[in-house]
Each structure stands twice: as structure tokens, then as C-alpha cells.
C-alpha positions in Angstrom: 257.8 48.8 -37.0 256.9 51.6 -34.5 253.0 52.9 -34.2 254.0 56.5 -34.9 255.9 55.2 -38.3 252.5 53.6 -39.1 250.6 56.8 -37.9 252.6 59.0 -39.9 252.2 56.8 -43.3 256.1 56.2 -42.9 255.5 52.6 -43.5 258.4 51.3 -45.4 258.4 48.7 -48.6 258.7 45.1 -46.9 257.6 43.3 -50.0 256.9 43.8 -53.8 253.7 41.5 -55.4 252.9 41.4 -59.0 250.3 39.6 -59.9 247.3 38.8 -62.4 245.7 36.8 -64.9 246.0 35.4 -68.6 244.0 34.3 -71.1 243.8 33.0 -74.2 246.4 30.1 -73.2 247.0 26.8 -75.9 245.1 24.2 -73.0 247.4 21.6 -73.7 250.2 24.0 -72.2 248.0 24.8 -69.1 247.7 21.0 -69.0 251.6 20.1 -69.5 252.4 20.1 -65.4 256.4 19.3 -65.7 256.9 22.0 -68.4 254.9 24.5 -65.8 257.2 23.4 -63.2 259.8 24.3 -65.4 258.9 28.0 -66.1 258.6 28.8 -62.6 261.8 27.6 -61.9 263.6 29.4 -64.5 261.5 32.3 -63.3 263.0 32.1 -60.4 266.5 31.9 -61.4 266.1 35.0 -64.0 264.8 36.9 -61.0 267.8 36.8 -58.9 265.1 34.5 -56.3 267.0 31.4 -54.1 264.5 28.8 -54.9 263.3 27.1 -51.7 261.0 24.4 -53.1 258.6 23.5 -56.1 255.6 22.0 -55.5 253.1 20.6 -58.5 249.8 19.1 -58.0 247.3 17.8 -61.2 243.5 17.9 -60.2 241.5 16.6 -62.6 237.8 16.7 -63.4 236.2 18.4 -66.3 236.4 22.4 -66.1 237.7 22.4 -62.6 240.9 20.5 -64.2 244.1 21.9 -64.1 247.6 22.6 -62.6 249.1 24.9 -59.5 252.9 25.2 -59.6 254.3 27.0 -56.1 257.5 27.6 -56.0 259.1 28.4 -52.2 261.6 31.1 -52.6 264.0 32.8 -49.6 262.4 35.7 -50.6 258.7 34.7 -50.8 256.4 33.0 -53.4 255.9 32.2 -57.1 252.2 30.7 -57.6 250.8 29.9 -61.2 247.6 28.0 -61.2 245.8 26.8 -64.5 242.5 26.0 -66.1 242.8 24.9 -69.1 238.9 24.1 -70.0 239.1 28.0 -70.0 242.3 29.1 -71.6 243.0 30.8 -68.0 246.2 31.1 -66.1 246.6 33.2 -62.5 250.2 34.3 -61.9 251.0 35.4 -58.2 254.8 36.7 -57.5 255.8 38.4 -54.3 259.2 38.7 -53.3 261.1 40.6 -50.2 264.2 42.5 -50.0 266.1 44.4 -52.6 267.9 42.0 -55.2 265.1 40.2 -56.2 262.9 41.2 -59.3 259.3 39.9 -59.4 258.7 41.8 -62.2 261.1 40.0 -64.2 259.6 36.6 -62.9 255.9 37.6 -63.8 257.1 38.4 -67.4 259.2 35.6 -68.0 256.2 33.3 -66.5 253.5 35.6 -69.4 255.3 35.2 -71.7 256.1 31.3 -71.8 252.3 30.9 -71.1 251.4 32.9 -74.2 248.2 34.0 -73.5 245.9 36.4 -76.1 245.8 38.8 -73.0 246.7 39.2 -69.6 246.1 41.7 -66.6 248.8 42.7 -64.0 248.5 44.6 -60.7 251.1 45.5 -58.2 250.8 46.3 -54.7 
């Protein structure tokens, strides 16, 4: 990218992130690592994303319990990370290039988490 295109504000779309956080969640979901692992991966595939690698990890110990589930994509990144002491959920998709759909990754991802409420930003 040239320094007049950033000078000018001609700075083109490299990436498109959605992301935010859900509550209200059934713990025992937030808890279930392999089914997690599962969502993002469908996730994935329903957004037209070439799935990389999915990484899970369990951390236990009383409200700081829960589960991340990244997901490696050509494109970028699918991140969910859980607490279920709190019902809580954060949900991180960012993707590059033009055939993907992020959006349709961070809705499939809400709406298999079934949370009372969720928040999402895009930038």
C-alpha cells in the first residue's frame, strides 16, 4: 500500500472481523469442548472458509473454567472462548478476500451457542 493511498483515506478493505459476545449460554454447552469444536468447524464450512487447523484446549478451575476453540482458516481466524461459571461466550471471526462470509460464520456459531443475548461489532 502506497503512503499517498493512506493519506488520502484510499485505504482498501484487506479484511472483514465480526465479532462479540453472548450470554445467557446452558453452561454445560460452554463446557462440552468436542461439540464446540464441532460448531466452529461447520462454521467454517458454511462460510465458504478452507479450514487450516482446529485447536481446543479445557482450563479448568472454578469461574476461570472453560473452553477456547481456534480454528486456522486460509483466510484468517475463528476464535470462540467460554465461561461457563458465567453463561458467557466471546466469538471472534475475521476473514480476508472476497468469497468468504464471516458473517455467516458468527451467526451459525450464535446461534448453536443459544445465548439469552449477544452483542456484535464489525470493523
Amino acid at each position: 500500500m502506497q503512503a499517498t493511498q493512506i493519506a488520502q483515506g484510499k485505504i482498501p478493505v484487506i479484511g472483514k472481523h465480526y465479532y462479540g459476545e453472548a450470554y445467557g449460554i446452558d453452561p454445560e454447552l460452554l463446557s462440552d469442548e468436542e461439540r464446540l469444536r464441532h460448531i466452529v468447524i461447520r462454521a467454517a464450512e458454511l462460510a465458504n472458509m478452507h479450514l487450516v487447523e482446529v485447536n481446543s484446549w479445557r482450563f479448568k478451575g472454578g469461574d476461570k473454567e472453560g473452553v477456547s476453540v481456534i480454528a486456522l482458516v486460509l483466510e484468517s481466524h475463528i476464535a470462540v472462548h467460554t465461561w461457563p461459571a458465567y453463561g458467557y461466550a466471546t466469538v471472534d471471526v475475521y476473514t480476508c478476500g472476497e468469497r468468504s462470509d464471516p458473517l455467516t460464520a458468527f451467526r451459525y456459531i450464535t446461534a448453536q451457542l443459544r445465548p439469552k443475548r449477544y452483542t456484535i461489532n464489525y470493523s
